[in-house]
Every structure is written in structure tokens, then in C-alpha cells.
C-alpha angles and dihedrals in degrees: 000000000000093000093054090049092052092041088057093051096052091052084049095050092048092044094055094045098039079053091046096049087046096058097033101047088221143037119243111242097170139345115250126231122256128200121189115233100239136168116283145130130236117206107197104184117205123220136182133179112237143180120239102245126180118253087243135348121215129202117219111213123174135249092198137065135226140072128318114258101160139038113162108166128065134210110282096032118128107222123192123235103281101029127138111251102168137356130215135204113266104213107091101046085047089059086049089056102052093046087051089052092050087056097046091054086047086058086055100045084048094040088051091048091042088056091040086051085042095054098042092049089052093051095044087051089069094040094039086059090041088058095041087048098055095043082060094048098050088038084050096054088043088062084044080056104045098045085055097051090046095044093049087045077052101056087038086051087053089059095044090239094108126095117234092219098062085032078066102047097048090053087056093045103051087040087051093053090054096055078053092055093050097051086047094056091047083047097053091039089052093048083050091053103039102044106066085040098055084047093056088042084053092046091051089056102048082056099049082052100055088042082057099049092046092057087041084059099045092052085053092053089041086054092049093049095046087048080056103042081062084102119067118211128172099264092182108116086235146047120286135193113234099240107179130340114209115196122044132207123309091028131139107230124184128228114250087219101054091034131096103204099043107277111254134303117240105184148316123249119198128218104244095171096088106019125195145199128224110220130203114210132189121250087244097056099039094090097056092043086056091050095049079048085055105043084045092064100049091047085057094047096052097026098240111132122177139229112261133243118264090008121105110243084324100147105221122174107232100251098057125108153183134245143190136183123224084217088047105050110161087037110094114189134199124218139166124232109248107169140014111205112233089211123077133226116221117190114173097347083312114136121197137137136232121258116196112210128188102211110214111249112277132197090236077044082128097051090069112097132202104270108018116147131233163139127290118192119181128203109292110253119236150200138173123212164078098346131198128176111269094241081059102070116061116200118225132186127312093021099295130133150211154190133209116217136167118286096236090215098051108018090170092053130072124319124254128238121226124188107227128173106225132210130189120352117187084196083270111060137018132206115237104214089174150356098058153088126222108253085029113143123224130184111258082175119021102227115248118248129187096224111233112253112235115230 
């Protein structure tokens, strides 16, 4: 009797399942879990890790030669604006300048024969043209004579009185005279001729020589600086932080002037006055950094900063951050973002960008070192909105999302898709920019369902 009852049971128990299944389409495994879309705001802060850098770094090369004899100052010394750094034997740029003065005095000796060779010349131009004057002259009344003679000769000749000898003689003579008159007049037209040139030869010259004296000079003045300029001060208008030296003393170190290659370096020294960290940051983060770049500048520009995330009424720009060193601990330093590298760095398939960051001025500003590595956080970035949680939101193809829901007129039957635009997530919680109300209820967990067997 047992075994019939439990027999009809089991018949009951099929029979209710198999018309169930046949009306539902599926059999209920287990329920799903729901979560409602409310207001909220997800904070999602951005950190990289960065080397401390100087603001700008500055080589010291020499404008003397000669060999190293002093050398005060060591790596990692902060030196003020005028203070002896090296120090250079002065003897061969003393021989330079000695031989630049010789040659200065032998400007002088030229330039004072060149005037003495200019002024005679121009008082030989006016005599020269006098002599050649009167030659002409007396050649030219010789010829006056001598036509006279020959013409009286002539007129005895005519009478037959005359004698053919002196007849002759008077002829040569007054022919004579004539080639006379001719060479004077080349000669005064000659001294006409040379002498203003010779005056503007010798010109020339005077000037030549002055041009001559004024680049010996300047070689001389040239010699002394660089006889100065053995020693080497920091000429930067800050202090600097001496970085590396590279000679050492004894040394022979090159000019950088009379030098092709560039003379010899001597150190770097390092600004310290405004340092700066260099920030890697990951591929993921760079755009909003970019943006925070971006809205910084435009607070600036207007002069509407904002209040900053996690501070109570503090008024902070967006492109301002924090850091921190790992050898400064208990020091925390601001900064501004000043640059985003367009290149990127990969190490080990790691890809992240520079960031280039000016710290404020701090009172343990000096305590920061070149190279010292950090923290840098940057301001969290922040939305307010419709929130879900993040296992809520599947992505699909092409960057869009969506969300499954219950059908409201079926909620045991399949979910609904809806289409949503999401904004910022913390791996938690997602904004919902569209595509919900808010009390909408989304699936966190799709619920599980035995599919019915067609048969």
C-alpha cells in the first residue's frame, strides 16, 4: 500500500513540474541578485611614482687655458651666485697677453708712420704741382726765345745777310725748346695727377692702420678677460648645486673661445632654486592628467580656483599635487603640473608618460636632493551621479555598455537589456550618465534557469 502511495506522489510531483515547465518556458534554478541605480559619487585618486630633477642644470666650461690649481668647492655643495668654483694657472694666458700687448704697441709704431707718410704726401701734392708748374713755365718762354731768334735768323736769311750755320742753330734750338715744352707739360700734368692720388694711397693706409690697432686692441682686451676669467666663478643669478666636476687638479684644461671643439667642461651645476619631479604616469591615467593640465590653465587664467577634493573649503587650481619622498616622509610637498610628454616610455611592455612637475617653494626645500624618489599624488578625480555597482555594467563591442534588468511584465522570464553611457568607475561603482532612472533596478548577479527540453 506504501509503494502505491509513493508511486502516486511521484506521478504528482512530474506532472506539476512537466505543466510548470510548459507554461514557464524554464525552470527556476536560482533567483538572481538586484541592485537599485541611486545618486552617488565615485572619487577615483591618481598616483605616480617620480624622481626628484632640478629645475635646470648648467655646464661650466672655461675661457682660459692652462692647468687646474684649484678646485674649492665638491659635488653636492650649494654655491651662491659669484663664488669661486676653480681656479687656473695664470701663466699662459699671461704670455697671450703680453704678446697681445706687443702687438698692440706695433699697431701704434705702423699707424704713426702711416700719418707721418699721409701728411707728407699731402704736402708734397701742393709742391710737386708748383715745380711742375714753373718747369712749364720756363720751358714755355724758352720756346717764346727761341721762336724769336729763328724767326729773326728767318727774315736775315731773306736778305742774304744771315749765316746758314747760326740759321741752323736757331732752327734746333727753337725746335729743342719745343720738345721741352711738350715733356713739361706731361710733367705738370703728372704731378697733377699723382699727387692727390698718392695722398688718398697714403689715406688708405692711415686707415688700414687704425683698423689694425682697434683689433689689436681688441685682442689685448680679449687676453686680459680671458686672464680674469681664470678664475671661474658661478655666473648664474641663483644658487646652484654643484652636480658633477669633471677635471681635477693638475689638469690641462682648453678654452672654449679659441677652441674648435668646444674647450673643456669643467661641471654642472644644478637650480636648485625651483626644483622639479619628473612623474611617470600610467597609459590609463595620462588623459585626465591632461585634462587637470588643461582646466588648470584656464583657472589661472580666470582666477577661479576650486575647492579640492577631500579638504574642507581649501581652494586648490586643478593642476596642482601632492608629493611626497620615500627619504622625507613626514614632509608633504605641493607642486603644479607644467608639462605631459607626447612620447611615451615602455618598460617591459609598460607603458607610462612623463609628467613634469614645479614643487612651491617649502621651508625643507633644501633637504630635497637630485634624484630622490616619490610619490606623486595628483588631485582625486571626481563625479556625481546615478551610481550602480561595477559587476552590474557589461561592456560590449565598440565601447558600448549595457545593463540586464527585470522585464516588469514578466520579472521571472528573461532580462532585459538596456543600452546606458558610463563616467567614472572606482572598480566599485560606476556612474550612469544615461540610460537610467533613478530606483531602477539592475541585475549585480543574472539569476540561474534549467531551460525547458522541447519535445
Amino acid at each position: 500500500m506504501k509503494k502505491i502511495l509513493v508511486l502516486i506522489v511521484v506521478v504528482v510531483v512530474i506532472v506539476g513540474l512537466w505543466w510548470w515547465g510548459s507554461t514557464r518556458g524554464s525552470l527556476l534554478e536560482e533567483e538572481g541578485k538586484l541592485a537599485a541605480a541611486r545618486p552617488g559619487r565615485v572619487a577615483l585618486p591618481i598616483s605616480a611614482s617620480g624622481e626628484a630633477r632640478e629645475f635646470q642644470r648648467v655646464e661650466i666650461k672655461v675661457e682660459a687655458s692652462g692647468t687646474v690649481v684649484e678646485i674649492p668647492v665638491k659635488e653636492g655643495d650649494i654655491v651662491e651666485p659669484g663664488q669661486l668654483l676653480l681656479r687656473i694657472d695664470q701663466e699662459e694666458e699671461q704670455r697671450n697677453v703680453d704678446r697681445a700687448q706687443a702687438s698692440v704697441d706695433q699697431a701704434k709704431e705702423s699707424l704713426a708712420i702711416a700719418q707721418i707718410a699721409y701728411e707728407q704726401a699731402a704736402e708734397d701734392e701742393t709742391l710737386n704741382v708748383e715745380l711742375a708748374r714753373a718747369a712749364f713755365d720756363l720751358a714755355q718762354a724758352r720756346v717764346e726765345y727761341a721762336e724769336f731768334e729763328y724767326n729773326h735768323y728767318k727774315s736775315l736769311d731773306e736778305k742774304g745777310v744771315s749765316n746758314p750755320i747760326e740759321m741752323w742753330q736757331k732752327l734746333t734750338s727753337f725746335k729743342t725748346s719745343k720738345a721741352e715744352l711738350a715733356q713739361a707739360r706731361v710733367e705738370l700734368k703728372r704731378a697733377e695727377d699723382a699727387g692727390p692720388r698718392t695722398v688718398r694711397s697714403t689715406g688708405r693706409e692711415v686707415e688700414l692702420a687704425k683698423h689694425r690697432l682697434e683689433a689689436a686692441k681688441f685682442a689685448l682686451s680679449d687676453a686680459q678677460r680671458r686672464l680674469r676669467k681664470t678664475k671661474v666663478a658661478n655666473n648664474y643669478p641663483k644658487p646652484c648645486r654643484v652636480v658633477r666636476i669633471y677635471v681635477s687638479q693638475g689638469q690641462v684644461v682648453s678654452s672654449a673661445i679659441t677652441v674648435v671643439g668646444g674647450g673643456t667642461p669643467l661641471m654642472e651645476l644644478a637650480d636648485i632654486s625651483a626644483m622639479e619631479v619628473e612623474a611617470q604616469v600610467d597609459e590609463s591615467d595620462v588623459d585626465e592628467v591632461v585634462r587637470m593640465l588643461a582646466e588648470g590653465h584656464e583657472q589661472r587664467e580666470s582666477g577661479t580656483p576650486t575647492t579640492a577634493p577631500g579638504e574642507d573649503g581649501e581652494l586648490r587650481y586643478r593642476d596642482e599635487v601632492e608629493v611626497k619622498f620615500d627619504a622625507l616622509p613626514e614632509k608633504t610637498f605641493r607642486g603644479r603640473i607644467m608639462d605631459v610628454a607626447h612620447k611615451p616610455r615602455n618598460v617591459a611592455q609598460i607603458i607610462t608618460y612623463d609628467v613634469r612637475i614645479r614643487l612651491y617653494d617649502h621651508p625643507e626645500m633644501s633637504s630635497v636632493r637630485l634624484g630622490m624618489q616619490g610619490t606623486v599624488d595628483f588631485a582625486p578625480v571626481s563625479e556625481e551621479g546615478l551610481c550602480v555597482p561595477y559587476e552590474a555594467v557589461e561592456r560590449q563591442e565598440r565601447g558600448r555598455y549595457l545593463v540586464r534588468m527585470p522585464d516588469p511584465a514578466d520579472p521571472r522570464g528573461e532580462p532585459l537589456e538596456r543600452q546606458v553611457q558610463t563616467g567614472l568607475t572606482d572598480g566599485k561603482k560606476v556612474i550612469i550618465r544615461e540610460g537610467l532612472e533613478p530606483g531602477e533596478e539592475v541585475y549585480t548577479k543574472l539569476p540561474t534557469r534549467i531551460e525547458r527540453e522541447e519535445g
